[in-house]
Every structure is written in structure tokens, then in C-alpha cells.
PQR file of N, CA, C, O and H, with PARSE charges and radii, in Angstrom:
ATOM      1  N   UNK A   1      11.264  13.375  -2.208 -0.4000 1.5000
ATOM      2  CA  UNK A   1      10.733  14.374  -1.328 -0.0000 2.0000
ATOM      3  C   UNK A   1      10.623  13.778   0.070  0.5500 1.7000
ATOM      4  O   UNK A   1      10.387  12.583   0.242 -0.5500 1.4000
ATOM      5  N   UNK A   2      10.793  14.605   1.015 -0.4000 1.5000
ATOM      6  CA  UNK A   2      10.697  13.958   2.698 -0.0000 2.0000
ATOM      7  C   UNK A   2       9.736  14.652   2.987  0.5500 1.7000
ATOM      8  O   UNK A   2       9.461  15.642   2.310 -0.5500 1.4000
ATOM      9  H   UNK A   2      10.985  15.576   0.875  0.4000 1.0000
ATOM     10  N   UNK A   3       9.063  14.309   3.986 -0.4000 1.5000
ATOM     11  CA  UNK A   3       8.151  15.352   4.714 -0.0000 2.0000
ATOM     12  C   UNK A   3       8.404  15.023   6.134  0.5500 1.7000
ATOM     13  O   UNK A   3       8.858  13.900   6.354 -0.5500 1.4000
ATOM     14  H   UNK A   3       9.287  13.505   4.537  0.4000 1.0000
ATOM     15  N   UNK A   4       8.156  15.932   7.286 -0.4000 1.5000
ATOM     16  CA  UNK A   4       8.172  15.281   8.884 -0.0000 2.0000
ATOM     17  C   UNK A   4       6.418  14.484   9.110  0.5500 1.7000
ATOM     18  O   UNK A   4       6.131  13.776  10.075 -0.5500 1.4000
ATOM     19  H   UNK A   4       7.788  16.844   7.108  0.4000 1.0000
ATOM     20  N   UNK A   5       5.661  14.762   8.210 -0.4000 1.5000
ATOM     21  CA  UNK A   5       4.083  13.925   8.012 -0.0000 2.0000
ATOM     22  C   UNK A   5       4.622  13.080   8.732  0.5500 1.7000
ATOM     23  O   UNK A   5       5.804  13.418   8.793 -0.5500 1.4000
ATOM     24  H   UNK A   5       5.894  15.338   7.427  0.4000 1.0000
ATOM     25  N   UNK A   6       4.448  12.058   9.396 -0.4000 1.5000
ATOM     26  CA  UNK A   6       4.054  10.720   9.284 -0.0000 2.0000
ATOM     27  C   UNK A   6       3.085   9.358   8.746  0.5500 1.7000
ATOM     28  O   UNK A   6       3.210   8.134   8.686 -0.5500 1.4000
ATOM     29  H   UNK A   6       3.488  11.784   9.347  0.4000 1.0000
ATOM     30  N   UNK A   7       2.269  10.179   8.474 -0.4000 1.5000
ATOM     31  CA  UNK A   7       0.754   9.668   8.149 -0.0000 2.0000
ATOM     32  C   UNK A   7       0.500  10.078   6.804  0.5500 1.7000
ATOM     33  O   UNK A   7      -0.297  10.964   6.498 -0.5500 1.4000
ATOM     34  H   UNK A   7       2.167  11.173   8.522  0.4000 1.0000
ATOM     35  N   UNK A   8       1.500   9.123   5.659 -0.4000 1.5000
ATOM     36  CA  UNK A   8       1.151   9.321   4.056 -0.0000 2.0000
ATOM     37  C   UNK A   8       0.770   8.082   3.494  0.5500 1.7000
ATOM     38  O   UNK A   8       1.127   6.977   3.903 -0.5500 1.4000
ATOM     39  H   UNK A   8       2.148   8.403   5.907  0.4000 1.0000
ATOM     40  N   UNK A   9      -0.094   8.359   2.381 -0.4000 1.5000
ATOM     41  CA  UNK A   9      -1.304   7.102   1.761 -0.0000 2.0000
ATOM     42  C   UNK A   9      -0.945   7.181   0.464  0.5500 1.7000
ATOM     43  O   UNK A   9      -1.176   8.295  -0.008 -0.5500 1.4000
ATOM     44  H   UNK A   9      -0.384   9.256   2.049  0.4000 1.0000
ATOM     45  N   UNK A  10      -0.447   6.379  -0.314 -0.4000 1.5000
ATOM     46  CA  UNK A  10      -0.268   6.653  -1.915 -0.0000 2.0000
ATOM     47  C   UNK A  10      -1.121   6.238  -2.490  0.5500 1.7000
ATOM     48  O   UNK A  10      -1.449   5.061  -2.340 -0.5500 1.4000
ATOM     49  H   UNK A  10      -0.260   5.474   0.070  0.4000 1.0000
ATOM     50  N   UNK A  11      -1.684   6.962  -3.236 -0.4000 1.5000
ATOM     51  CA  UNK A  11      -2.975   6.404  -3.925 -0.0000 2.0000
ATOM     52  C   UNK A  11      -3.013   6.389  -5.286  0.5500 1.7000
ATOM     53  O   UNK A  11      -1.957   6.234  -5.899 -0.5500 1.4000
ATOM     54  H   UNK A  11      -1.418   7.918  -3.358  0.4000 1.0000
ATOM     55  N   UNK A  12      -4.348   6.560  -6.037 -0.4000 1.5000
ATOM     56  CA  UNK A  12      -4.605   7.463  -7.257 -0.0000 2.0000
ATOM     57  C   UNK A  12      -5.234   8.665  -7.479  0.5500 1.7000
ATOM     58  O   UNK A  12      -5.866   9.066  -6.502 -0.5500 1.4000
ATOM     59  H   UNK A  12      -5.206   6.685  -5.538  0.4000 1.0000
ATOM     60  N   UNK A  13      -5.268   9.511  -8.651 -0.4000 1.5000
ATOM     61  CA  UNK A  13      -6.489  10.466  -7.996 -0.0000 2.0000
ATOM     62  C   UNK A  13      -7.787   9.694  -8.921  0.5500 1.7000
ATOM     63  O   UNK A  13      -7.785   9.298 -10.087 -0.5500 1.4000
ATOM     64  H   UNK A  13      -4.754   9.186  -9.445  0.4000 1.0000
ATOM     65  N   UNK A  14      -8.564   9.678  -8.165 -0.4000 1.5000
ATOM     66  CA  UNK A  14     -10.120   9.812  -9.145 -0.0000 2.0000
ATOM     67  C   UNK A  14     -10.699  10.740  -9.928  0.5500 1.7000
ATOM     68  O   UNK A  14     -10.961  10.581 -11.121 -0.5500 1.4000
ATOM     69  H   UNK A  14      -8.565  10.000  -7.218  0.4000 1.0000
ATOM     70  N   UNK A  15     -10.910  11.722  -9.279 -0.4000 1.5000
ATOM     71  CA  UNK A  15     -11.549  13.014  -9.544 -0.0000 2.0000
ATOM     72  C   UNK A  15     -11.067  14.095  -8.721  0.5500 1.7000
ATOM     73  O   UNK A  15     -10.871  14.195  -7.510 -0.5500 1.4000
ATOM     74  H   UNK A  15     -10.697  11.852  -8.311  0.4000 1.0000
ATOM     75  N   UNK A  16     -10.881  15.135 -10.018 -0.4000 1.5000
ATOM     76  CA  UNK A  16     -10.718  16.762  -9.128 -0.0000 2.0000
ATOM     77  C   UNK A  16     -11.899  17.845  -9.348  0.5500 1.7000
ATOM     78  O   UNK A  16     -11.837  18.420 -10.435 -0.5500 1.4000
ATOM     79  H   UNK A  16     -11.040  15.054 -11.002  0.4000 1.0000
ATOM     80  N   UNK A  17     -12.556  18.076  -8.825 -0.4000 1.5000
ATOM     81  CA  UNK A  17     -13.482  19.209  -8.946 -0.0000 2.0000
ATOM     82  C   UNK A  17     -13.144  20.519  -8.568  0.5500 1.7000
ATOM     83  O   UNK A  17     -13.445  20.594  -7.377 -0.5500 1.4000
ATOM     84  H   UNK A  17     -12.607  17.610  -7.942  0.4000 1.0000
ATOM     85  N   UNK A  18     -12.677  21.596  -8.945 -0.4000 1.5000
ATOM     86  CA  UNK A  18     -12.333  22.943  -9.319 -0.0000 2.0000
ATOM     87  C   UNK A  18     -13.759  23.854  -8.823  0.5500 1.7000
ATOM     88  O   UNK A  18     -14.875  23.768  -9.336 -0.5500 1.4000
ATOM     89  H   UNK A  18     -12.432  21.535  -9.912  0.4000 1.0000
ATOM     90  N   UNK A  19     -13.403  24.617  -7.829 -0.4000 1.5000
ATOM     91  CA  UNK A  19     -14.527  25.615  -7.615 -0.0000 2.0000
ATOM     92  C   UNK A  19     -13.737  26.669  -7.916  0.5500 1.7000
ATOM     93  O   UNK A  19     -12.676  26.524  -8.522 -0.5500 1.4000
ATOM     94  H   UNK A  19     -12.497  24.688  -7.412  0.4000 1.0000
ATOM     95  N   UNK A  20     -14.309  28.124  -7.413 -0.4000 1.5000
ATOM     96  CA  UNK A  20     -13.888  29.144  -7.586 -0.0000 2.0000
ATOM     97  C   UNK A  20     -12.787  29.662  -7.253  0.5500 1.7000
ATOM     98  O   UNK A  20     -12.133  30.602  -7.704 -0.5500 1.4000
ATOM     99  H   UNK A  20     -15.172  28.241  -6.921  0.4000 1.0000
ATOM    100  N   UNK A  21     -12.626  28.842  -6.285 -0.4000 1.5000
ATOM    101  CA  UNK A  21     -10.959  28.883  -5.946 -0.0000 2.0000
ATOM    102  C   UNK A  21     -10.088  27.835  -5.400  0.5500 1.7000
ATOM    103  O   UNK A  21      -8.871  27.851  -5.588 -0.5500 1.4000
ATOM    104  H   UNK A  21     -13.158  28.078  -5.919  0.4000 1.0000
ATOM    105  N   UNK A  22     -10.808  26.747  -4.597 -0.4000 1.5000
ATOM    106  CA  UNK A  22     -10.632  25.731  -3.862 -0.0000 2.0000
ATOM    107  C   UNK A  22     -10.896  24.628  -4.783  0.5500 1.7000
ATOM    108  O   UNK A  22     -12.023  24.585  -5.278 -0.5500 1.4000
ATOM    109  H   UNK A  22     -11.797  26.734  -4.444  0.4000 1.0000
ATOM    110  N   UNK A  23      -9.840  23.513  -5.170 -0.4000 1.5000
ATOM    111  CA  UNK A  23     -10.400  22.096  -5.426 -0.0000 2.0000
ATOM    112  C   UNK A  23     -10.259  20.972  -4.257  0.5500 1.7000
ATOM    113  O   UNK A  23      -9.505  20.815  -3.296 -0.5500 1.4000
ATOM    114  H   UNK A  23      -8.925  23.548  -4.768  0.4000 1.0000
ATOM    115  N   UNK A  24     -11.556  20.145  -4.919 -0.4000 1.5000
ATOM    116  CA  UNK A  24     -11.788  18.996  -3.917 -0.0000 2.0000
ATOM    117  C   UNK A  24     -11.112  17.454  -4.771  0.5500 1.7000
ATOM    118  O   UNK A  24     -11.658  16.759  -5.628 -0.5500 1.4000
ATOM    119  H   UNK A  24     -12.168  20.273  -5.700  0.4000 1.0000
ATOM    120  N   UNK A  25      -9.698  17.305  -4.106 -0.4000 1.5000
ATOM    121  CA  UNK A  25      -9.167  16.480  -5.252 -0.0000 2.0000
ATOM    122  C   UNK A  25      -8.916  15.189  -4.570  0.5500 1.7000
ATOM    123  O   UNK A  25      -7.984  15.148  -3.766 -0.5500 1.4000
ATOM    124  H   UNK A  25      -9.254  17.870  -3.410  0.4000 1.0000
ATOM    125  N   UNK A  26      -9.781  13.906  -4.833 -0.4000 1.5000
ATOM    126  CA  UNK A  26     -10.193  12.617  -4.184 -0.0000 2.0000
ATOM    127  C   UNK A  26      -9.362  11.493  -5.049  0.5500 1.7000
ATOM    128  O   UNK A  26      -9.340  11.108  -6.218 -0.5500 1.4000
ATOM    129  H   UNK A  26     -10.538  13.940  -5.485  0.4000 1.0000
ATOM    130  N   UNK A  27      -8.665  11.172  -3.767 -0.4000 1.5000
ATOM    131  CA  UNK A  27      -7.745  10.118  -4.188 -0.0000 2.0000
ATOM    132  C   UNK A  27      -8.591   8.369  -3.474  0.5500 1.7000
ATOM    133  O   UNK A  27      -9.596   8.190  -2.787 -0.5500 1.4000
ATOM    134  H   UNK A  27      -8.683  11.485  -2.818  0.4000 1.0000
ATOM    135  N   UNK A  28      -7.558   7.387  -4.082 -0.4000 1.5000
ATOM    136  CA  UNK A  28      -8.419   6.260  -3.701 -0.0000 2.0000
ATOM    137  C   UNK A  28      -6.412   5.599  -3.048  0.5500 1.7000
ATOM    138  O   UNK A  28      -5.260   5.533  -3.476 -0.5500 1.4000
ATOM    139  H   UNK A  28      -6.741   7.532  -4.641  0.4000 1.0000
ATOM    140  N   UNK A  29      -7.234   5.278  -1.799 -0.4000 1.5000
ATOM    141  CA  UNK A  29      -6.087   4.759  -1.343 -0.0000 2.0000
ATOM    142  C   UNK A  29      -6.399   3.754  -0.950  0.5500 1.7000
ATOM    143  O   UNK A  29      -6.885   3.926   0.167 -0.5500 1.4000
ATOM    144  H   UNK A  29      -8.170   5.331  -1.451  0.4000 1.0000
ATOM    145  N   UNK A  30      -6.410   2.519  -1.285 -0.4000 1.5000
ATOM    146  CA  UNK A  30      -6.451   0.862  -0.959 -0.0000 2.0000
ATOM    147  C   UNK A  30      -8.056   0.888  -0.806  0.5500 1.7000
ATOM    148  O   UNK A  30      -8.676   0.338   0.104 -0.5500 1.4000
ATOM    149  H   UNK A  30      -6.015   2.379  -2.193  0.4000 1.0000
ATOM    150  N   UNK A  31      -8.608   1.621  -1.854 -0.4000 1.5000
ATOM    151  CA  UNK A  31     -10.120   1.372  -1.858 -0.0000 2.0000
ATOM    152  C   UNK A  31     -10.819   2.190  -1.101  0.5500 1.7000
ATOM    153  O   UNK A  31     -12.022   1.991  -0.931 -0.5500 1.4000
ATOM    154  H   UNK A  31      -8.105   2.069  -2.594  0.4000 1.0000
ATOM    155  N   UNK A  32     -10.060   3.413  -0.435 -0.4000 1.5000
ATOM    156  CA  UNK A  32     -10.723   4.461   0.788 -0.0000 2.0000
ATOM    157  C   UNK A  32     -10.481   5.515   0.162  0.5500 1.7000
ATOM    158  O   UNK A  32      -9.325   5.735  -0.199 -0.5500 1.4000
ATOM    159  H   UNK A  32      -9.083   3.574  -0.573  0.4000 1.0000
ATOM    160  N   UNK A  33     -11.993   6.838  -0.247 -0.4000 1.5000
ATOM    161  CA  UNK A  33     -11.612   7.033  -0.959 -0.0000 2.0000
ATOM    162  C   UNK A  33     -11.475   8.610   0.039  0.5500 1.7000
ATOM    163  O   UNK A  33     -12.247   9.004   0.914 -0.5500 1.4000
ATOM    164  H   UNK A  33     -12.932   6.659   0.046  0.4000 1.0000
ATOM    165  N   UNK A  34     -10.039   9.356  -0.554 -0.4000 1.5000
ATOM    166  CA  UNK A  34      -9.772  10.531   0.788 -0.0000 2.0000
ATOM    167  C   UNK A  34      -9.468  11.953  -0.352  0.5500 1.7000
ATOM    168  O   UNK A  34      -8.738  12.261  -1.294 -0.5500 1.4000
ATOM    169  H   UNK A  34      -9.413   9.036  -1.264  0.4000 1.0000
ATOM    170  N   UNK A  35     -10.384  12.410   0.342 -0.4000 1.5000
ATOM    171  CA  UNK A  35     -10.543  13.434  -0.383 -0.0000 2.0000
ATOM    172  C   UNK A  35      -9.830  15.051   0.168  0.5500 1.7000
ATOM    173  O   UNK A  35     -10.281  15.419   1.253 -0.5500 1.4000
ATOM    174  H   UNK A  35     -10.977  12.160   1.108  0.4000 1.0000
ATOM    175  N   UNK A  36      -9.060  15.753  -0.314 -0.4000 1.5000
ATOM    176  CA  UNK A  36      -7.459  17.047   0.133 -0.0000 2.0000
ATOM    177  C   UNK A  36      -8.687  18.121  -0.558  0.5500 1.7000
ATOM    178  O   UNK A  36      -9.225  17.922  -1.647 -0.5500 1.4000
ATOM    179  H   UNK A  36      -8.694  15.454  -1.195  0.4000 1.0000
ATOM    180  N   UNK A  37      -8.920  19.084   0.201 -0.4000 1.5000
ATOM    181  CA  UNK A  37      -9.572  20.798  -0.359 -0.0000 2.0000
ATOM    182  C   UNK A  37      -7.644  21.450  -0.397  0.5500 1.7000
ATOM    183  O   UNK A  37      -6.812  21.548   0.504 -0.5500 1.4000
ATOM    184  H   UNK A  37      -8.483  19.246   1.086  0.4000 1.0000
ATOM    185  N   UNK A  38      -7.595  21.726  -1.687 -0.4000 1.5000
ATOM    186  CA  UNK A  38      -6.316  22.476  -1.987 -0.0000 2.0000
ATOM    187  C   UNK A  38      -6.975  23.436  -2.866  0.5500 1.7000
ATOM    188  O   UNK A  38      -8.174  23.483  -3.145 -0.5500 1.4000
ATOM    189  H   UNK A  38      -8.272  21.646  -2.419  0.4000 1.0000
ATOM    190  N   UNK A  39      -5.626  24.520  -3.436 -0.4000 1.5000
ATOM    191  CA  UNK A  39      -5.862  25.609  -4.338 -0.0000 2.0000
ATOM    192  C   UNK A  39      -5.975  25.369  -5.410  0.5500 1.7000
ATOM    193  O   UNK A  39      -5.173  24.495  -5.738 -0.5500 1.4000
ATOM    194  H   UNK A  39      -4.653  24.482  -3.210  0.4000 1.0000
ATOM    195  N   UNK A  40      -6.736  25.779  -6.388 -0.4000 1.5000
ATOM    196  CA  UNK A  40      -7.122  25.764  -7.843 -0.0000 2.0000
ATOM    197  C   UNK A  40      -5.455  25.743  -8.508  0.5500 1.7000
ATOM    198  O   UNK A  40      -4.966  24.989  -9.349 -0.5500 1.4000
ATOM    199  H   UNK A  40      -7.388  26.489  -6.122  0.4000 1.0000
ATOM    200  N   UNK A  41      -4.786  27.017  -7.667 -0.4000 1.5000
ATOM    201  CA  UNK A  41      -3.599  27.248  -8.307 -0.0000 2.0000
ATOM    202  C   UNK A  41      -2.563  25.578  -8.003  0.5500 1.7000
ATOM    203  O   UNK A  41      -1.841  25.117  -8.888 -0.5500 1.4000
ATOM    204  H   UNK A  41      -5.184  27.629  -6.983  0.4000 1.0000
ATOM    205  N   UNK A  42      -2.667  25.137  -7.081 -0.4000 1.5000
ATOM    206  CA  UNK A  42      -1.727  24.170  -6.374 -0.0000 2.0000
ATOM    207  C   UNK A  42      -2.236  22.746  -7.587  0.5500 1.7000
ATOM    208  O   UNK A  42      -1.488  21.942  -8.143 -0.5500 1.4000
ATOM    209  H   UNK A  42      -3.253  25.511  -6.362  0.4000 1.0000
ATOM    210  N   UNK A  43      -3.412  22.840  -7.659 -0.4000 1.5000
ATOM    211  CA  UNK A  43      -3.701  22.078  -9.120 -0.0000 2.0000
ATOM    212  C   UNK A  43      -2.952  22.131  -9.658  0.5500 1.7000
ATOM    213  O   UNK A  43      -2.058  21.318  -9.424 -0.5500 1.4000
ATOM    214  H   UNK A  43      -4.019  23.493  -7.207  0.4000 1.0000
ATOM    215  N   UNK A  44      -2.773  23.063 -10.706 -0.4000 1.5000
ATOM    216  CA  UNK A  44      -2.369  23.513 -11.760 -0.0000 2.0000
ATOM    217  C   UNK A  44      -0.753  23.730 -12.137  0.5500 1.7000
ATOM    218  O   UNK A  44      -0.115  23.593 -13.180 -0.5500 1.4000
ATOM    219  H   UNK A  44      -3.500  23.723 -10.896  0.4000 1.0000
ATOM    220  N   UNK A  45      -0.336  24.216 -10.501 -0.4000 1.5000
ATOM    221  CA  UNK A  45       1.535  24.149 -10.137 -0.0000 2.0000
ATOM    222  C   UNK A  45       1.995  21.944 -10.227  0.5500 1.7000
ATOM    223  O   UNK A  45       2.900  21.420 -10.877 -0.5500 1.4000
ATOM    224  H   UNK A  45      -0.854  24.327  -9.654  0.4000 1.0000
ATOM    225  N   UNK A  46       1.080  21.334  -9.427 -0.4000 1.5000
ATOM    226  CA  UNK A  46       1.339  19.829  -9.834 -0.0000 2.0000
ATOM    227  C   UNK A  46       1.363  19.354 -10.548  0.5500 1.7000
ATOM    228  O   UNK A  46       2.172  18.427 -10.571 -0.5500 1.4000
ATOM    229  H   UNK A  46       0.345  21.760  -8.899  0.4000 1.0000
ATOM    230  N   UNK A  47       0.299  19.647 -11.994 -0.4000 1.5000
ATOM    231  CA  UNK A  47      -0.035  19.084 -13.016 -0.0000 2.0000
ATOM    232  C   UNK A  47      -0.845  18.053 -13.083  0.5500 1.7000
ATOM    233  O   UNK A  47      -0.801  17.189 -13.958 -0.5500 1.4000
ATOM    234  H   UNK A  47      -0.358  20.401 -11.976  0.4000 1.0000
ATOM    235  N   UNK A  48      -2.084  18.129 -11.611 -0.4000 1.5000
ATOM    236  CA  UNK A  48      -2.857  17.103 -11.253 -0.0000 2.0000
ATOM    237  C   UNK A  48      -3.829  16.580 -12.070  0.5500 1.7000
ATOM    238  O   UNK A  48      -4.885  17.163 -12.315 -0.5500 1.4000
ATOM    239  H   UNK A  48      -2.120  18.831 -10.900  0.4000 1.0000
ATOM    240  N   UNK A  49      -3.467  15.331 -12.572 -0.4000 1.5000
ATOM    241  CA  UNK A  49      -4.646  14.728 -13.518 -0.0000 2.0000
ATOM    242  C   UNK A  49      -5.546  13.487 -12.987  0.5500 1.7000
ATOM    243  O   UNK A  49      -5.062  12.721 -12.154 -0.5500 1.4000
ATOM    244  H   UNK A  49      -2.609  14.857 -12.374  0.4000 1.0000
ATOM    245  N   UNK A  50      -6.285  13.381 -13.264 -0.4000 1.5000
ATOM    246  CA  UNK A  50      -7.329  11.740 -12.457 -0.0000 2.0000
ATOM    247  C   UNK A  50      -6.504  11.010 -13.334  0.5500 1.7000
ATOM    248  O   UNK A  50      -5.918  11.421 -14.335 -0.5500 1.4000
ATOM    249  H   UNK A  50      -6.677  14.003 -13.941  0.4000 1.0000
ATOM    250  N   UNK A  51      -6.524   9.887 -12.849 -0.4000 1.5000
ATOM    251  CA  UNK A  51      -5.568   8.589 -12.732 -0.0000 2.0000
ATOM    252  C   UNK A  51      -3.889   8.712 -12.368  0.5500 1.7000
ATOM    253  O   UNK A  51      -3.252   7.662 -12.279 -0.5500 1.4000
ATOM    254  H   UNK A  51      -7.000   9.553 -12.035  0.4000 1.0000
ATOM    255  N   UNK A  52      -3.311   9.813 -12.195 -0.4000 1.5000
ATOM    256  CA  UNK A  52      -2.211  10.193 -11.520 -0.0000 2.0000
ATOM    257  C   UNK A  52      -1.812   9.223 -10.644  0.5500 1.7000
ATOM    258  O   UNK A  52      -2.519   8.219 -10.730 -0.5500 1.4000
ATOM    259  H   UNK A  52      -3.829  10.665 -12.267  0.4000 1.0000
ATOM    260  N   UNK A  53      -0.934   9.155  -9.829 -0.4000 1.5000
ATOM    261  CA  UNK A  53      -0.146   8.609  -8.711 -0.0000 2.0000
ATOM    262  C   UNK A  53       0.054  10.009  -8.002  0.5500 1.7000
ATOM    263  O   UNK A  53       0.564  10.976  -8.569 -0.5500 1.4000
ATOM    264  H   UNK A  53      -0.360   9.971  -9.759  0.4000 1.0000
ATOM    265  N   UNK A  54      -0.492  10.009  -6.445 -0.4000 1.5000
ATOM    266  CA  UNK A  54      -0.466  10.994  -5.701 -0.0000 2.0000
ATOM    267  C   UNK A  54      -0.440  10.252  -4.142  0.5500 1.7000
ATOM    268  O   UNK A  54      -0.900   9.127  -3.947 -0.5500 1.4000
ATOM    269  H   UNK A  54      -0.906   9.224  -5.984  0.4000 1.0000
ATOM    270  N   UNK A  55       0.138  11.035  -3.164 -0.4000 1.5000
ATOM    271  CA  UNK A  55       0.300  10.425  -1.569 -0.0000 2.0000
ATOM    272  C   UNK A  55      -0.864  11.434  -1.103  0.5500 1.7000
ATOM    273  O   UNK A  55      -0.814  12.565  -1.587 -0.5500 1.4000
ATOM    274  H   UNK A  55       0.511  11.949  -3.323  0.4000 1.0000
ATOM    275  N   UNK A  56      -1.937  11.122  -0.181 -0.4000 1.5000
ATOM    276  CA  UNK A  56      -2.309  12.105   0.773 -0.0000 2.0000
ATOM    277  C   UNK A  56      -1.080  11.964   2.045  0.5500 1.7000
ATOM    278  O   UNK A  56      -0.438  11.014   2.493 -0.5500 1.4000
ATOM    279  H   UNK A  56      -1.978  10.204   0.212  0.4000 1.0000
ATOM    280  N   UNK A  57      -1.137  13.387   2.336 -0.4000 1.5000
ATOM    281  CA  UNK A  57      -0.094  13.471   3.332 -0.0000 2.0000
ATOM    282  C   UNK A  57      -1.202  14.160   4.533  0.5500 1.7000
ATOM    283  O   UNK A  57      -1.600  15.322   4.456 -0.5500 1.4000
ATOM    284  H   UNK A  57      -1.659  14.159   1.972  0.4000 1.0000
ATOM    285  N   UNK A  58      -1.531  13.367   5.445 -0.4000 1.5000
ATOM    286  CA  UNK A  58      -2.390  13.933   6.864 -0.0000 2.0000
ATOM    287  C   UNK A  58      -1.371  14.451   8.162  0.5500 1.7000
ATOM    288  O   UNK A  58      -0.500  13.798   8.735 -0.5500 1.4000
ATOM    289  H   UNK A  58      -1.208  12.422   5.507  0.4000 1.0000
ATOM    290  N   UNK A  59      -1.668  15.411   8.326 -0.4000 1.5000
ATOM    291  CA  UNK A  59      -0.987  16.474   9.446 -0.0000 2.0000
ATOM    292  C   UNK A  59      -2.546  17.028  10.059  0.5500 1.7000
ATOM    293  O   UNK A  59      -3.407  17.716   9.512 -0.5500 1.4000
ATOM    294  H   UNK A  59      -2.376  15.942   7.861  0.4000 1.0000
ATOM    295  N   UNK A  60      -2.488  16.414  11.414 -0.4000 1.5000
ATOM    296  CA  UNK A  60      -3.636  16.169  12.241 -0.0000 2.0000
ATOM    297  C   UNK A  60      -3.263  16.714  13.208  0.5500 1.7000
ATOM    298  O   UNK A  60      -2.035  16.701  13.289 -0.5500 1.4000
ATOM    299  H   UNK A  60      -1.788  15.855  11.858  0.4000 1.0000
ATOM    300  N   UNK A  61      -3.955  17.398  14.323 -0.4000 1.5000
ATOM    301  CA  UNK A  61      -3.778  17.565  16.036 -0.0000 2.0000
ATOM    302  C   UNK A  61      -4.263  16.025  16.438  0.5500 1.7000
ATOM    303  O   UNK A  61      -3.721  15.210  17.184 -0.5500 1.4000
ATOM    304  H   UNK A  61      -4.953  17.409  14.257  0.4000 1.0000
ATOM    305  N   UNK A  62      -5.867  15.908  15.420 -0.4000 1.5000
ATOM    306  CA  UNK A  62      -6.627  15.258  16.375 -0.0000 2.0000
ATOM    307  C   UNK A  62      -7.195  14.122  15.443  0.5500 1.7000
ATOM    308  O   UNK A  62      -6.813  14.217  14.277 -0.5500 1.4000
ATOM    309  H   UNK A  62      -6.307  16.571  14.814  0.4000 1.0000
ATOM    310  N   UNK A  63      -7.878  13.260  15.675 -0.4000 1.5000
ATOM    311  CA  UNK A  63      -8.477  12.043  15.056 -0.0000 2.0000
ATOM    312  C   UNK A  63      -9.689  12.024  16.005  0.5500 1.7000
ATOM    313  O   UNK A  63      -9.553  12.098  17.226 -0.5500 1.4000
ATOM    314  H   UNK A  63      -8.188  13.183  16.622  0.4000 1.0000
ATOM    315  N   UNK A  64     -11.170  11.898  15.238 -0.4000 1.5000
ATOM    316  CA  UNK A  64     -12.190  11.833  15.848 -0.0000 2.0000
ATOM    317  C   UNK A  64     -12.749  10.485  15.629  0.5500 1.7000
ATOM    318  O   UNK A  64     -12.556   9.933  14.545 -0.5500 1.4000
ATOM    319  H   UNK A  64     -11.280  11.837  14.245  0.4000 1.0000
ATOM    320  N   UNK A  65     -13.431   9.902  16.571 -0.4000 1.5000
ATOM    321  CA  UNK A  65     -13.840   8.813  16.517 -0.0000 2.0000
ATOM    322  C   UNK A  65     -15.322   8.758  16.508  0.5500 1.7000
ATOM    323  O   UNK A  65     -15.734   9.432  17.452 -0.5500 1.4000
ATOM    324  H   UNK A  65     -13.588  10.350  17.451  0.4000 1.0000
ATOM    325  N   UNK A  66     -16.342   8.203  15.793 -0.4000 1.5000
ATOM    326  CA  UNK A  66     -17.930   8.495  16.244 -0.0000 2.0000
ATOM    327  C   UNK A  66     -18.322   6.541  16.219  0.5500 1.7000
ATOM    328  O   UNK A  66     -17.723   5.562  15.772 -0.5500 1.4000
ATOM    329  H   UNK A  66     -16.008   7.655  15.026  0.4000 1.0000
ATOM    330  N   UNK A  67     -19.652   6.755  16.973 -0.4000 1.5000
ATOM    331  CA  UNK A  67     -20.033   5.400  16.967 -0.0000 2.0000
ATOM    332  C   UNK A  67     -21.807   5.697  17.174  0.5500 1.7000
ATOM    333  O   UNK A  67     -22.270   6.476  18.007 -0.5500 1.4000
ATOM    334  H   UNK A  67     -20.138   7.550  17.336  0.4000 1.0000
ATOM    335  N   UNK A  68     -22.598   4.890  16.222 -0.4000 1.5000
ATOM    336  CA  UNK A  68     -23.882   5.418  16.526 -0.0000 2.0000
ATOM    337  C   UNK A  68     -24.637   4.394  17.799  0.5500 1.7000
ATOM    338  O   UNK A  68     -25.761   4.664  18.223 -0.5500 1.4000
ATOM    339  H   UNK A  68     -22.221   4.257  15.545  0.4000 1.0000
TER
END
């Protein structure tokens, strides 16, 4: 698969949590752990299981920076 992304992380998944329509599906990428809100259905079209092999793929405008 190609994407024009630039900014992909291969990870694992940890955990997917399934709401009513939206899952929150948290991958661990070199120990950071990044968590994708996708569709219940987009679950289910992947065959997403925890301990999988999965890339987050980030498509950003912007990157925020905070400092306290």
C-alpha cells in the first residue's frame, strides 16, 4: 500500500474500545502510545485485533507544541 502521508509509525495495537459508533483504537509505537478515533465499521472492514501489526498514518495541517 502507498500513501502521499508522510508521517507513518508501525506499531501494535493494544486496545480497541468500540462506542456507539466511533472506536478509539491505541497503538504502541516504540513505547508511545497513539491513539486513531475511526469507525466501528472500519474496525470490522480491517479485521482489527489487539496485538495486530498496524501503521498510524498522521495527516496534519498543524503540530501543537505546549510547555508549562
Amino acid at each position: 500500500m502507498k500513501v502521499s502521508a508522510r508521517n507513518a509509525f508501525p506499531g501494535k495495537i493494544l486496545e480497541i474500545k468500540k462506542g456507539a459508533t466511533t472506536a478509539h483504537v491505541v497503538l504502541d509505537v516504540q513505547g508511545l502510545k497513539v491513539t486513531a478515533s475511526i469507525t466501528n465499521e472500519a474496525v470490522d472492514d480491517l479485521n482489527l485485533k489487539v496485538g495486530d501489526e498496524a501503521t498510524a498514518i498522521v495527516k496534519a495541517s498543524d503540530v501543537l507544541v505546549a510547555v508549562k
